[in-house]
C-alpha positions as CSV (number, residue, x, y, z in Angstrom):
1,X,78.2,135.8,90.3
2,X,78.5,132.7,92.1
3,X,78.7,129.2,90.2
4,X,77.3,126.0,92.6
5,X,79.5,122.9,92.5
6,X,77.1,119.8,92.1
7,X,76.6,120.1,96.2
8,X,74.9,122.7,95.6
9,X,77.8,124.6,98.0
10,X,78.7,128.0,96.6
11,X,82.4,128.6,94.9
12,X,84.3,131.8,94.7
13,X,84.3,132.4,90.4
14,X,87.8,133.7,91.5
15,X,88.9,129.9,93.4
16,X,87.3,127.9,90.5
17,X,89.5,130.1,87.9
18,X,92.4,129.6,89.0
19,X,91.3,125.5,89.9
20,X,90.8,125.3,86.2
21,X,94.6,124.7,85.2
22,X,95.4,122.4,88.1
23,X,91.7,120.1,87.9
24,X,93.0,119.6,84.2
25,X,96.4,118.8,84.4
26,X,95.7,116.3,87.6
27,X,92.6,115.1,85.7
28,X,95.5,114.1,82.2
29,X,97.8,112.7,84.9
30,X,95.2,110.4,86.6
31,X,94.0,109.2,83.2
32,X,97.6,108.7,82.1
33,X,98.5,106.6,85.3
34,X,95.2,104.8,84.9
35,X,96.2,104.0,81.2
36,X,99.4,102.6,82.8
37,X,97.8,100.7,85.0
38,X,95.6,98.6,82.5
39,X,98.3,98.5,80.3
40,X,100.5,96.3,82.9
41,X,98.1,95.7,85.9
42,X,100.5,92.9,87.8
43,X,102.7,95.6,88.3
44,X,100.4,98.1,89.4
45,X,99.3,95.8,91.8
46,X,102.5,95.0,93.2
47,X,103.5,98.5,93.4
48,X,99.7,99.4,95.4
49,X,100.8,96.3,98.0
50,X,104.7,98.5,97.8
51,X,102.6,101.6,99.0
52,X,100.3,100.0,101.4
53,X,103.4,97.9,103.0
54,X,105.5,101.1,103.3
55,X,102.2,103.1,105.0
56,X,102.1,100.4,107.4
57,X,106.1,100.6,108.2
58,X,105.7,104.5,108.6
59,X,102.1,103.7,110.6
60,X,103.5,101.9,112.9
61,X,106.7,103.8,113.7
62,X,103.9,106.7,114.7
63,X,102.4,104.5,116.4
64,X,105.3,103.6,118.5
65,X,106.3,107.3,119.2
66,X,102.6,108.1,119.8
67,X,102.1,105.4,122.7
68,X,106.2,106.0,123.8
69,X,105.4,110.1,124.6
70,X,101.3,109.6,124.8
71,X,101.8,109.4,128.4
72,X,99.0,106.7,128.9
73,X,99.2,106.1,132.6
74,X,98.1,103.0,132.1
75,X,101.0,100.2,131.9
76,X,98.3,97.7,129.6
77,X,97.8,100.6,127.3
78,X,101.2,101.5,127.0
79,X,101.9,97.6,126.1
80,X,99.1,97.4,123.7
81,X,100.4,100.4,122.1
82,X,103.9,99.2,121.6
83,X,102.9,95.6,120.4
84,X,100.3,97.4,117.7
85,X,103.3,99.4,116.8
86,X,105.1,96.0,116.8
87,X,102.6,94.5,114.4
88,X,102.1,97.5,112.1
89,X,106.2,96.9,111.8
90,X,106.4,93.0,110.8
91,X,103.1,93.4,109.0
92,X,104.6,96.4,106.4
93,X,108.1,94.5,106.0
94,X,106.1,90.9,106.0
95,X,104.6,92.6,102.8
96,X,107.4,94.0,101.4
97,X,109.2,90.9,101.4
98,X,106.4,88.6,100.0
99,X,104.8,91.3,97.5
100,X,102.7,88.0,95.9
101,X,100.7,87.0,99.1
102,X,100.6,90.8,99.6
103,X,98.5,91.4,96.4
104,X,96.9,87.7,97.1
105,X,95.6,89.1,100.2
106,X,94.4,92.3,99.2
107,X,92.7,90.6,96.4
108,X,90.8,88.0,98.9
109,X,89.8,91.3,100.8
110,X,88.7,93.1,97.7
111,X,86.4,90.0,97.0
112,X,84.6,89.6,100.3
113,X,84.3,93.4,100.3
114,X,82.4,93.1,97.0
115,X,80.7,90.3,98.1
116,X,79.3,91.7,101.8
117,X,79.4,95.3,99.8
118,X,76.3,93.2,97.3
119,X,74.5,91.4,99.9
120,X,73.9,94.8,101.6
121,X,72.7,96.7,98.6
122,X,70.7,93.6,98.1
123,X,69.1,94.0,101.0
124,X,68.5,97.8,101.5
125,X,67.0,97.4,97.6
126,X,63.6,96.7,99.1
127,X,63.8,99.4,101.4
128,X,63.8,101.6,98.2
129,X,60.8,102.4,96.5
130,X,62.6,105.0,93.5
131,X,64.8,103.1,91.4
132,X,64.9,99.7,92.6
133,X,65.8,97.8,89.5
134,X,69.4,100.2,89.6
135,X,70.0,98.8,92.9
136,X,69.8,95.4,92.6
137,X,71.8,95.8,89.7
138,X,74.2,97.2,91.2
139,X,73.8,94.3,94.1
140,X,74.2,91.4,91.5
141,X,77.1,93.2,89.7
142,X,78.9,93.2,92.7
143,X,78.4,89.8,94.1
144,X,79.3,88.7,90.8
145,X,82.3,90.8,90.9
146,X,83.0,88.9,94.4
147,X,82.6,85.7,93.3
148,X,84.7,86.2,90.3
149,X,87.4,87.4,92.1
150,X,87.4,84.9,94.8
151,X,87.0,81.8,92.4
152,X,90.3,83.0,90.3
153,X,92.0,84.4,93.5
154,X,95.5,82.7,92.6
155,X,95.7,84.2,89.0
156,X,93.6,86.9,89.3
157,X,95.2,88.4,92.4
158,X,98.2,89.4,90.2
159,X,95.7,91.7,87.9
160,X,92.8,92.9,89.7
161,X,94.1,95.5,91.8
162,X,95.8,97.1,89.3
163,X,92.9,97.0,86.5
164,X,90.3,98.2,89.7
165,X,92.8,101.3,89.8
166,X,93.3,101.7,86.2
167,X,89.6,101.9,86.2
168,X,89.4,104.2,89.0
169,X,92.1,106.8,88.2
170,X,90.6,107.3,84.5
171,X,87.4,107.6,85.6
172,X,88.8,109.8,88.0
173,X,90.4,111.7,85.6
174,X,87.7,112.4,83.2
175,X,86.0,113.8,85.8
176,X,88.8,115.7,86.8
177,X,89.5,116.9,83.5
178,X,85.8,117.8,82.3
179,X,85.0,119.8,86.0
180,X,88.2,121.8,84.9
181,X,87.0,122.0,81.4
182,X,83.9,123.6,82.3
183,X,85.1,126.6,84.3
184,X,84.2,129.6,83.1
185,X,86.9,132.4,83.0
186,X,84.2,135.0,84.5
């Protein structure tokens, strides 16, 4: 007997078994970091700019190796490649050093992202003939979001990354947690 996932793709009963302990225990641990995370959302924020600063560091130090034994043949492609490498470098430790215009940035991106994200959906709204309220709804909520963000950027950029996450890894979590939940042991 086969079980379908919501994609309709078929699961081994045997796989989603033994999935059952580990999409729980992932599914307590997202909801618990989540929990975290709106309990003291300036640091989660700094801490997701520590991440992303450190990925771009390790990014471009690939980079680097990649364009230094990529044997390009092409001199301008090997000095792109060095001078993105370069960048990726001074970028990463530009944001470990200044962790507040690190969130402040990501924050300003977040809000133009929600912002273009809503105009979109706006637009694509009367394209749709099922369930157009929902869309625009979801277009408005998100400009609003954007505009929000944006008009606070300076005090808001040391909270809204980490209370978008919170929100995220508990929502995450429950999902997590109830998936593993309803696996049968057949």
């Amino acid at each position: 007997m086969n079980m379908l996932d919501d994609s309709g793709l078929s699961i081994d009963p045997k796989i989603a078994a033994s999935s059952k302990p580990i999409l729980i225990s992932l599914g307590v641990l997202q909801i618990i970091f989540g929990i975290i995370a709106l309990s003291i959302p300036w640091a989660a924020s700094k801490a997701i700019a520590e991440v992303i600063a450190i990925l771009f560091i390790i990014t471009g130090f690939v980079q680097f190796f990649q364009t230094l034994y990529g044997h390009f043949g092409n001199k301008m492609k090997y000095v792109t490649g060095i001078l993105v490498a370069l960048l990726y470098v001074i970028a990463g430790c530009f944001l470990i050093i200044n962790p507040d215009r690190a969130v402040v940035t990501l924050t300003f991106v977040i809000g133009w992202l929600f912002i273009i994200k809503g105009i979109f959906v706006f637009g694509g709204a009367f394209k749709s003939e099922k369930n157009r309220g929902w869309i625009i709804f979801n277009a408005v909520i998100s400009l609003i979001l954007g505009i929000l963000i944006l008009n606070d950027i300076q005090q808001g950029a040391l909270w809204i990354i980490g209370l978008l996450v919170g929100i995220n890894l508990i929502i995450t979590g429950w999902t997590a947690l109830f998936l593993g939940l309803s696996i049968s042991k057949d």
